[in-house]
N, C-alpha and C positions, 0 to 999 in steps of 0.2 A: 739218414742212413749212410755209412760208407763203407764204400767199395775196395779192394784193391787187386789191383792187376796179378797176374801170376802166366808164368810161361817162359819158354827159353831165351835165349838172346836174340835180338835181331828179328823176331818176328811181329814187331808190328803193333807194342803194348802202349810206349807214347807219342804216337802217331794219334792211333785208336783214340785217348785221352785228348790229346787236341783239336780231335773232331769233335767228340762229346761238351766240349765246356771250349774251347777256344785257348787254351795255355799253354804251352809250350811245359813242360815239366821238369826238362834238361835244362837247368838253370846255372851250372858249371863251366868255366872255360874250357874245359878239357872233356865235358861230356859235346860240348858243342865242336869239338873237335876232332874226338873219335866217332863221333856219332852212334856213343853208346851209354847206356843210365850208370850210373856210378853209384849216385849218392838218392837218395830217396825223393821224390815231387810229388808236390799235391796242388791240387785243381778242385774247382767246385763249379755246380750247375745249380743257378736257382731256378726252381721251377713254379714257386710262386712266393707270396709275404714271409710263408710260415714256413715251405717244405725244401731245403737245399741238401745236394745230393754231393756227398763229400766224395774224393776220388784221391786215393796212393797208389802212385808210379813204384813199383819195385824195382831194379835191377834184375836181370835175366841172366847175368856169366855169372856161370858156376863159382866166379871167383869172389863175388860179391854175395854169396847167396847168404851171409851175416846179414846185411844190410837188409835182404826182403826180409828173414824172420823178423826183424826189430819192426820193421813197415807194417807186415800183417796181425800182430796182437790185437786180438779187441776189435777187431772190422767185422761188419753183416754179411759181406756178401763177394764171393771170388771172383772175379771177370778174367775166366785163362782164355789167353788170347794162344791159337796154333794155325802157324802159317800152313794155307796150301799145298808151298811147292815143298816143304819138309813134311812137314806134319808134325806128329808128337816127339820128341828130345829127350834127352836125357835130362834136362832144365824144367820141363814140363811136368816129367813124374814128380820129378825132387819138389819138384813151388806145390803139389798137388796135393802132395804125401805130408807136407810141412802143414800147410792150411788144415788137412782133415786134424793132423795130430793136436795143432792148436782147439781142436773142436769147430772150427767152420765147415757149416752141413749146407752151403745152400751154394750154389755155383751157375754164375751166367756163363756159356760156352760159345766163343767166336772163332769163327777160322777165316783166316785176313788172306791179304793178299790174293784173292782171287781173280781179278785181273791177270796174273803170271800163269793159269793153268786152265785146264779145260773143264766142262763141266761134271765130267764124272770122276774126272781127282777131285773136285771138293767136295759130290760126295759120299769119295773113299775114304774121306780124311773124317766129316764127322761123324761117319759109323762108327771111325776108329777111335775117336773122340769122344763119342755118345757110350762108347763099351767101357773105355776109361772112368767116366763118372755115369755111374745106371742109377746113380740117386737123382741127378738132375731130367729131371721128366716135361720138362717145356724145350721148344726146337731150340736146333743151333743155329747161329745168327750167321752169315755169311757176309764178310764185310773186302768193301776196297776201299782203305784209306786215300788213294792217289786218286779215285773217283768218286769217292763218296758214296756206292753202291751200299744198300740196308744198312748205313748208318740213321738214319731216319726211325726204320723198324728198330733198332736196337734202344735209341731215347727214346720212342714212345713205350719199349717195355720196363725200361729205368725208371722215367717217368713215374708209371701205371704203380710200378711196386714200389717206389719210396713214396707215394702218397697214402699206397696201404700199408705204410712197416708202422708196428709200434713199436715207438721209444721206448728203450728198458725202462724198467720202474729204479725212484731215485731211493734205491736205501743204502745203506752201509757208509760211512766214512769215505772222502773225499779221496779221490785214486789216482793218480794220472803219470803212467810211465811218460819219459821224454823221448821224444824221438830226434829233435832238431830243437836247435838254440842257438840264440842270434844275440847280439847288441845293437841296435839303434841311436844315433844320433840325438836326445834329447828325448828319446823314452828310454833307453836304461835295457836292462836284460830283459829277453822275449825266449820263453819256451812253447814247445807244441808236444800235442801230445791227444791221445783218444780218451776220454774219461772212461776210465771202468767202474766205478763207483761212484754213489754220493753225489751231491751237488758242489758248485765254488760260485761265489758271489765278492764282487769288489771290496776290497778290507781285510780277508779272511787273511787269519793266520793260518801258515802254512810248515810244514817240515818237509828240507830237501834229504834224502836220504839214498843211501847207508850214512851220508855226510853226518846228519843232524842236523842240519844250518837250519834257522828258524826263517822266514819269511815273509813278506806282506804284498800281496794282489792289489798291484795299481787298477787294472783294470784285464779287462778281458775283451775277448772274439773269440767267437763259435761259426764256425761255417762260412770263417772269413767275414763276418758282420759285427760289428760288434755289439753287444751282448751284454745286459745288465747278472746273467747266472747261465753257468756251464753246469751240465749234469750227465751222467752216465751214460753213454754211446754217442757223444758231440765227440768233434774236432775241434779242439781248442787250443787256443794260442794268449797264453797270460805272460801281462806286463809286470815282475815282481821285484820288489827291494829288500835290498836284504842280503843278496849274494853274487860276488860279481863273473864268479863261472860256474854254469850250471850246463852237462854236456849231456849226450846221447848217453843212454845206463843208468839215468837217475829217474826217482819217484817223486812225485809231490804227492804227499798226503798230510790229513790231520795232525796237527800234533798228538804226539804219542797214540797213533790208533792203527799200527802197521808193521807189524814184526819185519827185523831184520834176524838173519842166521844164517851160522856157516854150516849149520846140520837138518836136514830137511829129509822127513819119512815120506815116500811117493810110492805110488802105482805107477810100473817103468811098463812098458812095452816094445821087444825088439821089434822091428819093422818084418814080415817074411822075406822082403829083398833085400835085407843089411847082407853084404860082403862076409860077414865073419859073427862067431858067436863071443858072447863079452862072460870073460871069466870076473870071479870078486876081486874088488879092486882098481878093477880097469881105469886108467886116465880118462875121460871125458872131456866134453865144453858142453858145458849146459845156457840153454836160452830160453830165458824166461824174463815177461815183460820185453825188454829192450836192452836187460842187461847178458852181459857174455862174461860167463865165467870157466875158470879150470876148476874140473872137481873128480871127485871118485866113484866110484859105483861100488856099495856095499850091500852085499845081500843080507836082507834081515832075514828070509826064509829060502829052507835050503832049496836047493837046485840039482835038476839031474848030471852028476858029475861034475858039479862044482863050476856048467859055465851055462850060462842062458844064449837059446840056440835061435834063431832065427825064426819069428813067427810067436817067440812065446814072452809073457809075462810074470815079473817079480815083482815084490815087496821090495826097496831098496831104502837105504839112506844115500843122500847126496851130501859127499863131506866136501865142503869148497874151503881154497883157502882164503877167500872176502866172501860176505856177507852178502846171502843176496836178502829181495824185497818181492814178499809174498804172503798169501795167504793160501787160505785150506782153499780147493778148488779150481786154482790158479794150473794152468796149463804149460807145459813145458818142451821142447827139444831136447835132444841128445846127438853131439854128433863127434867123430871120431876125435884122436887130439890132435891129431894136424890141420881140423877142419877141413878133409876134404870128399868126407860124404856124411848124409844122415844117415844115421843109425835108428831113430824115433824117437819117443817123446813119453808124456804121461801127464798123470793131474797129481799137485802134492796134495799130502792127507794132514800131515803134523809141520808147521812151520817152526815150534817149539822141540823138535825132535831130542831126546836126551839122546848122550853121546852112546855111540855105537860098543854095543857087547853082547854078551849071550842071549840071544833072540828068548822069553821069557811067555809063556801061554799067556799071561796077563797085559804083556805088549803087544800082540799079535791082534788077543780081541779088542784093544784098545782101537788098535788102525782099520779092524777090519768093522767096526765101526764107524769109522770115519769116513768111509768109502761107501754108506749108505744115502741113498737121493736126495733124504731133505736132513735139515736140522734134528727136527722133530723126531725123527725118529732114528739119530743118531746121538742125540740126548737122552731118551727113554731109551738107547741100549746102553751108553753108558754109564745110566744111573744103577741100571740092574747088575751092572758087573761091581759095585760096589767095594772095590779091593781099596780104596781111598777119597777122599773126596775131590771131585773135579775142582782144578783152577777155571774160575770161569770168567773172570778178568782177563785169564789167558786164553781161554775158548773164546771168547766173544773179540778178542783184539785176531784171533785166527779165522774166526767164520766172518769179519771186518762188521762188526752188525754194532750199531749206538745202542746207548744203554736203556731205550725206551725199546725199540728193535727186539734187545735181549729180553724184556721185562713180557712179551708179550708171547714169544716165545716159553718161557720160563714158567709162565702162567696156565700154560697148556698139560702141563708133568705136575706128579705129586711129589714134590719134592723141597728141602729144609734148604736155606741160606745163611750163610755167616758169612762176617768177616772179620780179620785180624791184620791189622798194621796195614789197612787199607788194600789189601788184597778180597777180592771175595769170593768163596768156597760153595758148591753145593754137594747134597748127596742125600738119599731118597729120605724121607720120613722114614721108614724100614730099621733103614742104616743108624739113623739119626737116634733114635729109639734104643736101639741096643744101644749103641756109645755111651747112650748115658747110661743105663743098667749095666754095664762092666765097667763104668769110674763108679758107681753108686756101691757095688759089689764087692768090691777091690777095697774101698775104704770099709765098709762092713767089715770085712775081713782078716783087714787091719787092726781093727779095733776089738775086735774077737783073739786075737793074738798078741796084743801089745794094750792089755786093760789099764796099764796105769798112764800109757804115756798118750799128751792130750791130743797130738793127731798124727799123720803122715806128713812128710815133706814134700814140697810140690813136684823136684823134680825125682824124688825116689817114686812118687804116683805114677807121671806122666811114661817114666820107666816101665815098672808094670802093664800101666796099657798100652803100653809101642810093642812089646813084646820083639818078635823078631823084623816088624812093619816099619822104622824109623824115618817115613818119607816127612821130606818137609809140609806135605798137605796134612798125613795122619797128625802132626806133629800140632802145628794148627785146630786140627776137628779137636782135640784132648785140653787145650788153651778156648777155645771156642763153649766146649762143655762145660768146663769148668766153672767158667764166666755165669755161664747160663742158670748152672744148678746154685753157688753161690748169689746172685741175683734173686732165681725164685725162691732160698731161705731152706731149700734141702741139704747144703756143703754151709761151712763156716769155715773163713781163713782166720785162723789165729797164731798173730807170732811167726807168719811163714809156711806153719802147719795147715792143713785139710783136716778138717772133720765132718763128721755127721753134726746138725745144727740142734739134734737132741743128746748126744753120745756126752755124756759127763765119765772122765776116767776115776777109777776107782782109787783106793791104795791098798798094797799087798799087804799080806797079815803083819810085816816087820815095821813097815812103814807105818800101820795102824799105830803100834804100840810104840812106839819111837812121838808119834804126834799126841797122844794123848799127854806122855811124860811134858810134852814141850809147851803143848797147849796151857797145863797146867801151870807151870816154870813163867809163860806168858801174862796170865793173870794174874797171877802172885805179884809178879812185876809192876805192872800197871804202866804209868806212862814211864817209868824209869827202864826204858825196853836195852833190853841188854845187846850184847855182840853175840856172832854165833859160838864163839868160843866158849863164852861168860855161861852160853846156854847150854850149850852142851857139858859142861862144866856141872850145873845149877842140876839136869835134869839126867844123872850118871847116864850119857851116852859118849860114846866114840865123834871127835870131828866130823868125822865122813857120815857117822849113820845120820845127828843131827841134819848134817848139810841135805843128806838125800831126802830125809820126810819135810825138811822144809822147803825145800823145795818143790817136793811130790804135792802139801799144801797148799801152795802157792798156784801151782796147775787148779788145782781144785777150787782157786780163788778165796782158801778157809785162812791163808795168808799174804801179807801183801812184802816184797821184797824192795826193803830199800836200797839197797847193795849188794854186793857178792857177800859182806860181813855181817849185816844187820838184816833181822826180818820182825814183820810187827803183826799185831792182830787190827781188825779193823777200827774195832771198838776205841784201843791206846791212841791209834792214828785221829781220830775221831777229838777224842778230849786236848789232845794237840794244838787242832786246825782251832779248837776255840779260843783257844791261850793265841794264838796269832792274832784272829779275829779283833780280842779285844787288847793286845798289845798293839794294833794298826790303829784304834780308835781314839786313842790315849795319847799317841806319840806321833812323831812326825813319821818318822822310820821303823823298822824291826832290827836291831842288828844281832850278831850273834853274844854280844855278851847280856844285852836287856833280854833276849829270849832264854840262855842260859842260867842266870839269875832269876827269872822267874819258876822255871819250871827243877830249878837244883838239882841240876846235872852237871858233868863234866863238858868241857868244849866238843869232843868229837861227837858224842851225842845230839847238842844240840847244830852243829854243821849238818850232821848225814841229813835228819826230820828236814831242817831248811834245803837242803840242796835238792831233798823229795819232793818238796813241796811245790820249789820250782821248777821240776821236770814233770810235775800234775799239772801246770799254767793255774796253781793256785795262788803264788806267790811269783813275784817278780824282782830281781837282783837289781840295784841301781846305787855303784856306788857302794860303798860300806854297809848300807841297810837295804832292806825290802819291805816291798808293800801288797798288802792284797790285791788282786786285780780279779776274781773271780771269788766271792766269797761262798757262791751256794758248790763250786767244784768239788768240796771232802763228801758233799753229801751225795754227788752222782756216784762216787768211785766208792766209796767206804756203805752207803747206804745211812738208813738217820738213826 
C-alpha cells in the first residue's frame, strides 16, 4: 500500500514520516537547510516478510505544489497532515482538491502539533477537519511529533489497513510513470516510480517514452527490497540499460502498448472554487501521470456563453504542444498558466483524439461512450452505433488491455473481426452482414448495366461503397469484404476486375455478328492465324469493329489474345503447342526459323505463337532457341 502526505507547509508532514518509518525524507542540501520539502521523499515501514507500507513526502509551498501532483499519482491512500495552532490553509484545500481530482477516495486525517495548544483547539480544528473530508468516517488521529503522543495509535491503524489492502489485480501492459532518477556508481541509471499497470520482471524490454528509447531492466526493488517482479500498486525502483537520462515526466512501458498524443478527448471538470471561468481556448498546464505540460482547452460541446463557469463540466480536447503518455481512464489536473492555482482536473476518454473541428453527433456518442464504467459495455455501445468499424488495435493500446485481456473481453459481444496490414477492426455481425450485401448488390448491379464488360474495377467498387463515408476504417471493412467474399468463391478478381463468380458477360447484338464473321475467317484459317488487320480485311469489317468483338471474345475466353495485333481460336493455338511438342523431341532447341519452316509461315507469325507461348510458361527462351518446360500447359489454358 502506499501512502502520501498532503497538507500545507510547515505543518508537520516529514516530521510525521520519520516517526512512522525512521527516515528523514529531506534528503537535499538545501531542504536541510530551509527546513522545508522541495523535492519529493520516500520512506517505507515493513511490517512483516510480505506486507511494507510505502510512504511519499509531498512538498507543502504553494510554490512547489508541481512537485506534490507528480508524488501523488497512483497512491491508495492520503495522510493530510493539519497543524493545531493553524489549522486548515490554503495548501490543505489545494493537496486535498488535487488527491480527490486524481480520484483518491480514501483519507487518513492528522492534526499535529498538539503539544503547541490546548485541548479544545484540537478539537476545533478536527471538527474542522472532519467537515473538510465527510467521506472519511474513522477518527482523526491527534499527533505530537516532538513527543511522540498517538503516534503509536496512528501505526497500529496503518498497520491494521495495509495488511487488509488488496493489491490491484495485475492486468494491462506494464505502466510506470517516473517520478525520481538517479545514477549509481557501478549500477548505471535507477528510476522510481508507482506501477500503474501490468507486471515488470528482470530482462523485460522496456520503452522510455514520448522519447521511444527502447530498454532493458537489470534488475529491480519494490518497497525498497529487492524484488525478483514489480506489478501494479508497488513502489518500484528499476536498474535499466539502455538510456543514459531518463528524468521526472517519463513512462516506462511495454514496447509499443501506450499511446502518446498531442490531442487528447477528456471529461474536464471546473473546480466550484476556481478563481474565474475558462473560455474555448484557454492556455492551461495539464498534469497527468508525472508529466507537465502547456496545452489548450477546447470545447467539443457547447457551453453556456461560450465559457465554462465554476462548478460545471465539459467535453474538452486537450491540444498540447508535446505529446503526453496516457490512456483511456487515466486522471488528470488542470491548472492556470502561470501555475498558480488549480483550476481541476478529469479522466481522458480518447487518447487517439482526431484533430479538433465541428463537434459531429457521431463523435459525441463515440465519447459519450467512452465515459461508461466498464469496457463491456462501452464495446456493446460502440458496436451498436455502427457508423464504421472500431480500430481495436487502437482501443485495446487505449483501454492498455494484452491481446489475451482484449480476446476475453471480445468474446463477451457478438461481434465480426478483420484485419488488414496488420491492423485489427471490429463491428457487429449486424454490420458485417450488410457490408457484404451492398459489395454483393453493387456488383449485381454492375453487371445488370454493363452486360458485356467482364467486371468492375476495384477501386471504382470500393468508390460506390464509401459513398460519402471515406474513413480509413470504412476503407479497410470494403478491402476486408472483399478478401472474404473472393475467398468464399461468391466475387472472382479477374484482370483487376470484380465479379460475380457465376456472371459470364454477354456480347451486344453488333459484337455477335462481327464474331461470327471472324470466327469463321478463323477457321478457314487454321493454324495460318492471321493479324487483325489481315482479319478484318478477310471478314469485311472496320479495324475498330474487328478490334472490339475480339476483344469482347476474348472476355468471353471464346478467344485467346496473343498481342494487341494477333488473336487466335483455342483449338489453332492447340495444334501449335503440338508442332512445338514434337519439334522439342527431335532437336536440341526450337528456334524460330525450324518452327517457321515447319509450320510455313512468315517470321512474324511464328515470333508472336513463341513469344505466347513463353508468356503461358509453356516454353522457355534460352539463347537463340527454346524448349518445352511444361508440356501438359496448352491443355490447362486452351482445353484438350
Amino acid at each position: 500500500m502506499i501512502v502520501a502526505t498532503a497538507g500545507h507547509v510547515d505543518h508537520g508532514k516529514t516530521s510525521l514520516i520519520k516517526q512512522l518509518t525512521g527516515v528523514d525524507t529531506d534528503r537535499l542540501a538545501e531542504e536541510k537547510r530551509r527546513g522545508l520539502t522541495i523535492d519529493l521523499g520516500f520512506a517505507y515501514r515493513r511490517i512483516n516478510d510480505e506486507v511494507t507500507l510505502g510512504f511519499i513526502d509531498v512538498p507543502g509551498h504553494s510554490r512547489f505544489i508541481n512537485t506534490m501532483i507528480a508524488g501523488v499519482s497512483g497512491i491508495d491512500l492520503g495522510l493530510l497532515v493539519i497543524a493545531a495552532d493553524d489549522g486548515p490553509m490554503p495548501q490543505t484545500l489545494e493537496h486535498l482538491e488535487v488527491m480527490r481530482l486524481l480520484g483518491i477516495s480514501e483519507f487518513v486525517l492528522v492534526v499535529s502539533k498538539i503539544d503547541r495548544v490546548e485541548a479544545g483547539r484540537v478539537e476545533e480544528v478536527s471538527r474542522a477537519v472532519r467537515a473538510m473530508v465527510p467521506e472519511c468516517r474513522h477518527a482523526v488521529f491527534p499527533i505530537s511529533n516532538k513527543s511522540g503522543q498517538g503516534v503509536a495509535e496512528l501505526k497500529g491503524w496503518l498497520d491494521e489497513r495495509a495488511l487488509a489492502f488488496k493489491a490491484s489485480s495485475v492486468v494491462g501492459n506494464f505502466r510506470l510513470a517516473v517520478d525520481r532518477s538517479f545514477s549509481l556508481k557501478g549500477v548505471g541509471m535507477v528510476v522510481t516510480g508507482t506501477v500503474s499497470a501490468g507486471l515488470v520482471i528482470p530482462g523485460d524490454e522496456l520503452e522510455v517514452l514520448p522519447q521511444g528509447t527502447k530498454v532493458r531492466v537489470r534488475s529491480l526493488r519494490v518497497q525498497n527490497h529487492k524484488a525478483s517482479r514489480g506489478q501494479a500498486g508497488d513502489r518500484c525502483a528499476l536498474n535499466i540499460v539502455g538510456a543514459e537520462n531518463v528524468s521526472r515526466g517519463s513512462t516506462l512501458a511495454g514496447i509499443d502498448s501506450t499511446p502518446c498524443s498531442r490531442h487528447l478527448d477528456a471529461r474536464f471538470f471546473l473546480m466550484p472554487g476556481a478563481p474565474f471561468s475558462l473560455k474555448h481556448l484557454s492556455p492551461v498546464k495539464l498534469y497527468i501521470g508525472t508529466q507537465r505540460l502547456a496545452c489548450k482547452l477546447y470545447f467539443i460541446e457547447a457551453v453556456e456563453e461560450g465559457r465554462l463557469a465554476p462548478g460545471g463540466k465539459a467535453l474538452v480536447q486537450l491540444i498540447l504542444d508535446e505529446p503526453a503518455v496516457c490512456c483511456s481512464g487515466d486522471r488528470f489536473i488542470i491548472r492556470d498558466d502561470s501555475e498558480s492555482v488549480t483550476l481541476g482536473g478529469g479522466i481522458i476518454l480518447d487518447p487517439f483524439a482526431p484533430k479538433t473541428g465541428k463537434s459531429r453527433q457521431q463523435r459525441l456518442n463515440y465519447l459519450a461512450a467512452m465515459e461508461q464504467p466498464s469496457f463491456e459495455k462501452t464495446l456493446g455501445l460502440l458496436l451498436q452505433a455502427g457508423s464504421a468499424p472500431l480500430n481495436i488495435s487502437q482501443l485495446r493500446k487505449a483501454w492498455n488491455l494484452r491481446q489475451e485481456e482484449w480476446q476475453t473481453l471480445f468474446d463477451k459481444v457478438s461481434a465480426a473481426q478483420f484485419e488488414v496490414e496488420s491492423t485489427q477492426y471490429a463491428l457487429s455481425e449486424e454490420d458485417w452482414c450488410a457490408a457484404e450485401e451492398v459489395v454483393l448488390s453493387q456488383v449485381r448491379h454492375w453487371h445488370e448495366e454493363n452486360p458485356q464488360k467482364q467486371g468492375v474495377g476495384v477501386l471504382d467498387l470500393q468508390t460506390l461503397f464509401l459513398g460519402m463515408n471515406s474513413s480509413p476504417g470504412r476503407k479497410n471493412l470494403f478491402k476486408a469484404v472483399i478478401s472474404k467474399l473472393i475467398r468464399g468463391g461468391r466475387l472472382s478478381l479477374v484482370g483487376g476486375l470484380i465479379k460475380a463468380t457465376s456472371y459470364k458477360p454477354v456480347l451486344s447484338a453488333s459484337e455477335k455478328g462481327h464474331w461470327i464473321k471472324i470466327k469463321e475467317v478463323l477457321l478457314k484459317r487454321g493454324m495460318s492465324i492471321p493479324s487483325l488487320r489481315e482479319l478484318a480485311l478477310s471478314a469485311g469489317l472496320e479495324l475498330e469493329e474487328a478490334r472490339t468483338a475480339a476483344q469482347a471474345a476474348a472476355r468471353l475466353k471464346q478467344l485467346h489474345k496473343l498481342n494487341d495485333n494477333r488473336y487466335s481460336l483455342s483449338k489453332n493455338l492447340l495444334e501449335h503447342a503440338k508442332i512445338i511438342v514434337e519439334l522439342g523431341e527431335s532437336q536440341d532447341g526450337i528456334t524460330v526459323i525450324s518452327y517457321k519452316s515447319r509450320i510455313g509461315s512468315g517470321r512474324k507469325l511464328a515470333i508472336d505463337i513463341l513469344e505466347y507461348f513463353d508468356v503461358l510458361r509453356f516454353t522457355q527462351r534460352r539463347g537463340d532457341s527454346r524448349v518445352v518446360i511444361d508440356e501438359a500447359r496448352p491443355r490447362q489454358v486452351f482445353g484438350k
